[in-house]
C-alpha positions in Angstrom: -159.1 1.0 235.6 -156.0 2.5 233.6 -152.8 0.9 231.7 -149.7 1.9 232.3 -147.8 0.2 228.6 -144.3 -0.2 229.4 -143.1 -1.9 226.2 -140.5 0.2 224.8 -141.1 -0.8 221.2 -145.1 0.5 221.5 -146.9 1.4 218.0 -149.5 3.0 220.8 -147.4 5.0 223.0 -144.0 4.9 221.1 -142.9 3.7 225.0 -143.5 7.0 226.6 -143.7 4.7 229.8 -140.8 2.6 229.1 -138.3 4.3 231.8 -139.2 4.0 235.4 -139.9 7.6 236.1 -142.3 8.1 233.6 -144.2 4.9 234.4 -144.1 6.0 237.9 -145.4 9.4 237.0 -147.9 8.3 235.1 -149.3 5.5 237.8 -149.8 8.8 240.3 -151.5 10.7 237.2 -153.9 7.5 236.7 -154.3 7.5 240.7 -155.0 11.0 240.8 -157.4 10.8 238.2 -160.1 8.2 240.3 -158.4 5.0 238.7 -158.7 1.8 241.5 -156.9 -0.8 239.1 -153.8 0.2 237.0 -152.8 -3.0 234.9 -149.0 -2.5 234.3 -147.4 -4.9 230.8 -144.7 -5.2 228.7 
């Protein structure tokens, strides 16, 4: 399982995932990785 944080206001990530590109960039890292569930919020 991997998170994908798309709040652009994130103490965690400082929204690195906030714009659609890089959320969907990241998603195919996670996949790539072996991650079966990606759990997308903000």
């Amino acid at each position: 399982m991997a998170i994908v944080n798309r709040t652009p206001d994130s103490f965690y990530d400082r929204g690195a995932n906030f714009a659609d590109d890089a959320a969907r960039a990241a998603t195919h890292r996670m996949v790539a990785d072996g991650a079966d569930v990606i759990d997308v919020g903000g």
